[in-house]
C-alpha positions in Angstrom: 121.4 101.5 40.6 119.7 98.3 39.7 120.5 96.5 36.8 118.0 96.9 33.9 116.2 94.3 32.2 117.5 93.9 28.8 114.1 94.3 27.6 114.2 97.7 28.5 117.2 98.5 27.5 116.5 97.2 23.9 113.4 99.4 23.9 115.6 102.7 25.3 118.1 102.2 22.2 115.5 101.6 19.6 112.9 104.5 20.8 115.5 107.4 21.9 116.7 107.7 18.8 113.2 108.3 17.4 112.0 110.5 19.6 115.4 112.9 19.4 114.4 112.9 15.7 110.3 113.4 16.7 110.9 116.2 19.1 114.0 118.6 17.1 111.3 118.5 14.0 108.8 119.7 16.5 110.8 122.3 18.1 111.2 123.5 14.2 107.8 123.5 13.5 107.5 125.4 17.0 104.6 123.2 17.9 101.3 124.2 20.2 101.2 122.6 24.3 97.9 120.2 23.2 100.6 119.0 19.8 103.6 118.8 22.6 101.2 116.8 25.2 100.2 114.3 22.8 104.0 113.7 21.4 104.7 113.6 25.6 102.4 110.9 25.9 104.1 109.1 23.3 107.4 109.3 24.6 105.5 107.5 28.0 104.7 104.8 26.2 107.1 104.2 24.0 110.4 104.9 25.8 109.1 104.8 29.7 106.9 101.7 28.9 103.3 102.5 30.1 100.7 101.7 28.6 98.5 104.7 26.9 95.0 103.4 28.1 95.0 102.3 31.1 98.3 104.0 33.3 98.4 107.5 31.3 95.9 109.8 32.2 95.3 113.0 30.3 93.9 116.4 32.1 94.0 114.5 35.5 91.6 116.7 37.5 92.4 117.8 40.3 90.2 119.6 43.0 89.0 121.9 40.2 91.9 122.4 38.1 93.9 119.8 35.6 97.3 118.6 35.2 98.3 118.0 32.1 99.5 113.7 32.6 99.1 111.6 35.4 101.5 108.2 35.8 99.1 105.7 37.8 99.0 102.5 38.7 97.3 100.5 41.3 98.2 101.8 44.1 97.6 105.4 43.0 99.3 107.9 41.2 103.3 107.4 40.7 104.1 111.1 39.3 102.8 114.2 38.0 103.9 115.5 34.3 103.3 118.8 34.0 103.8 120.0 29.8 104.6 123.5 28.1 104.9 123.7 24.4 108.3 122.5 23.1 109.2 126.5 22.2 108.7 127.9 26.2 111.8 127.9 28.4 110.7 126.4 31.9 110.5 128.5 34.1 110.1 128.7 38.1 106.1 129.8 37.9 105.6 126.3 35.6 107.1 124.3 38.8 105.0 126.0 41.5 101.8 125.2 39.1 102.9 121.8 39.0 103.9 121.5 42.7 100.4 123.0 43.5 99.2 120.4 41.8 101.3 117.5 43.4 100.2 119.4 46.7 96.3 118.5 46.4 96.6 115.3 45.4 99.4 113.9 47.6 101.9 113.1 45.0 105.7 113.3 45.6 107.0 113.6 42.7 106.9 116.1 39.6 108.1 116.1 35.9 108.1 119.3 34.2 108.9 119.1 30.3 108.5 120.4 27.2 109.8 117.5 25.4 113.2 118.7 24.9 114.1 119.3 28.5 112.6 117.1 31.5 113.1 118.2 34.9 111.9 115.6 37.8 111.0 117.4 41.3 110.5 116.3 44.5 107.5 117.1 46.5 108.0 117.6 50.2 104.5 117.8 52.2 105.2 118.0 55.6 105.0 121.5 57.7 105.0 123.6 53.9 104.7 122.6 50.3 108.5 122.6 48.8 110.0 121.0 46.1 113.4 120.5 44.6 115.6 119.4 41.6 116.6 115.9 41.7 117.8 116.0 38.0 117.7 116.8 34.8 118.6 115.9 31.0 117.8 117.0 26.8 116.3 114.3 26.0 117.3 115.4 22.4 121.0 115.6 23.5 121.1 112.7 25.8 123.6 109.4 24.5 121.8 106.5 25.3 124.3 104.5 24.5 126.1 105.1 27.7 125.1 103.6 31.1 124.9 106.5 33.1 122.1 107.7 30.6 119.8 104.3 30.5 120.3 104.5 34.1 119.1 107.8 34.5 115.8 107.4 32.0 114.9 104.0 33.7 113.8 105.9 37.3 111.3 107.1 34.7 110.4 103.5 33.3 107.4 101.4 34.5 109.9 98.9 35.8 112.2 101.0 37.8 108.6 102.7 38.9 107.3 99.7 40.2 110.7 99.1 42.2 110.6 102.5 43.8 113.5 103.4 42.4 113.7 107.1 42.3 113.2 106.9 45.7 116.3 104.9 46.5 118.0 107.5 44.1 116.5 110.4 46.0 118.2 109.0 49.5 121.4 108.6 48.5 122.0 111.7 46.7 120.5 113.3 50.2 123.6 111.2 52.0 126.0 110.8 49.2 126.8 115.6 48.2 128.8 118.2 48.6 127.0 119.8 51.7 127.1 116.0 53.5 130.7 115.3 52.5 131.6 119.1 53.0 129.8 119.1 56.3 131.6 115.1 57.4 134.6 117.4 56.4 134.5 119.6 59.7 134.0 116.8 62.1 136.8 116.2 64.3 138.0 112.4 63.5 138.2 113.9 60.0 139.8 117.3 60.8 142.2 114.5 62.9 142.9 112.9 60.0 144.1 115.8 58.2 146.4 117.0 60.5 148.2 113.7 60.9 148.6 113.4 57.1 149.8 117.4 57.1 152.3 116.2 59.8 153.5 113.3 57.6 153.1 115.4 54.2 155.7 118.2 55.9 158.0 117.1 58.9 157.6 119.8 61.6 154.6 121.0 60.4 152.2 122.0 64.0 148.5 122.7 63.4 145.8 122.0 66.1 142.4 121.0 65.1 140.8 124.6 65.5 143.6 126.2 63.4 142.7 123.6 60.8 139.3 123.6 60.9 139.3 127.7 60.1 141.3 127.0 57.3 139.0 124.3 55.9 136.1 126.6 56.4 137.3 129.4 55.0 139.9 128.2 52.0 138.1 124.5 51.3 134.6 124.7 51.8 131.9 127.0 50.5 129.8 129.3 53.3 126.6 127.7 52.2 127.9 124.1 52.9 128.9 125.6 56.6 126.0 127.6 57.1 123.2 124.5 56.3 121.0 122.6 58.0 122.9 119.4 56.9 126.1 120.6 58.4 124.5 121.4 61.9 122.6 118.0 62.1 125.9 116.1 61.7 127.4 118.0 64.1 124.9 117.5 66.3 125.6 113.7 65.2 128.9 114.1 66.2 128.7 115.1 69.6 126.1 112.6 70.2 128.6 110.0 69.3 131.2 111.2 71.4 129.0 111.4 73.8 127.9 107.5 73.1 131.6 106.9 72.7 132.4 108.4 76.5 129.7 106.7 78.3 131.0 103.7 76.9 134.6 104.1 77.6 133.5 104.9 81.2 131.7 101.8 81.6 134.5 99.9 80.2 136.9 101.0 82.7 134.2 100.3 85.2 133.9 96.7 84.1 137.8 96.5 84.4 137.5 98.0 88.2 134.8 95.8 89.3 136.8 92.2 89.5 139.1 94.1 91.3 137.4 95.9 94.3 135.6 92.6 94.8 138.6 90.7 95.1 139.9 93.7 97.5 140.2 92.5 102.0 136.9 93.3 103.3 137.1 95.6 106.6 135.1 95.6 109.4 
């Protein structure tokens, strides 16, 4: 993560506070969606650091219908935010609204909140209109005191916006999870590395790498981490490396036969 301006942190401990205050009143006061919006729009000012006239749009049309706030900047828009009143649980058909939305207009990436909870989704747009979770936090709950939390809020901020941030996030929680590190887990330099450190672990111990790798997919790893698509593109990784791997062994010991059949007694 990239470090944050102290500016910005200054402004996260001063207006988080505020807002946790703002928003558990409103949730009291079980506040309409148009009251919620406009205490949204606040928060995107105040704690995210855009400015209310000129990068917060309100009922953003789109192709005949309205999202609720558009993030935009020069270059277009940065993210969606679609609101429900601080009293409605969100729920799946409040996402595929948004989504539809993000859909139209090209726009990769979703918040859906009703002030209390914030959910950021990303859009995919390629062969069918998908989304999912990157994260989530209470921003009523949330301890902005700690780093993990200002880090977390500032993929949100104008500044880590304009640093494309949440997209460097996005990438690395697509490499850096259970179904990559479960799938990396099955691979056989790994699955070779376990059995050596078995055999050192318990003196006499014999496994071969397909007894092992059974017992890692059955007793270690969860079916849906063996069963995905991550798991069957790195094995398809996999045996193009050891393919790589072959082909260049073979031309090594190529290169070490050459100098020597040229140095062989020619025949007539």
């Amino acid at each position: 993560m990239a470090n944050i301006p102290p500016t910005v942190v200054k402004r996260l401990s001063s207006s988080v506070p505020k807002f946790q205050k703002v928003l558990k009143r409103a949730k009291e006061n079980d506040i309409n969606e148009a009251d919620t919006v406009t205490i949204i729009t606040d928060i995107l000012e105040q704690v995210f650091g855009f400015d209310k006239y000129s990068e917060i749009t309100r009922e953003y049309a789109i192709k005949n219908t309205y999202c609720d706030l558009a993030i935009k900047n020069d270059s277009g828009i940065e993210y969606l935010v679609e609101v429900k009143a601080i009293g409605l649980d969100l729920k799946d058909n409040h996402l595929n609204q948004a989504v539809g939305y993000a859909s139209k207009e090209g726009v990769r990436w979703v918040v859906l909140t009703n002030g209390v909870d914030w959910q950021i989704h990303r859009v995919t747009l390629d062969k069918k209109v998908s989304s999912e979770k990157l994260f989530e936090f209470d921003l009523t709950s949330i301890n902005i005191r700690k780093k993990e939390s200002q880090d977390l809020l500032f993929l949100l901020c104008k500044r880590g916006v304009e640093k494309d941030l949440i997209d460097s996030y996005y990438e690395h929680r697509k490499s850096v999870n259970g179904y990559t590190l479960g799938a990396l887990l099955l691979t056989e330099p790994v699955l070779n590395v376990l059995r050596r450190e078995l055999k050192r672990f318990k003196k006499g111990v014999k496994v071969d790498i397909d007894e092992l790798k059974i017992i890692v997919e059955r007793d270690v790893i969860r079916r849906a981490v063996v069963e995905s698509e991550v798991n069957k593109q790195i094995m398809r990784w996999t045996k193009r490396r050891q393919k790589d791997a072959k082909i260049a062994r073979q031309a090594d010991a190529d290169a070490k036969l050459s100098p020597l059949h040229d140095n062989l007694p020619k025949t007539d």
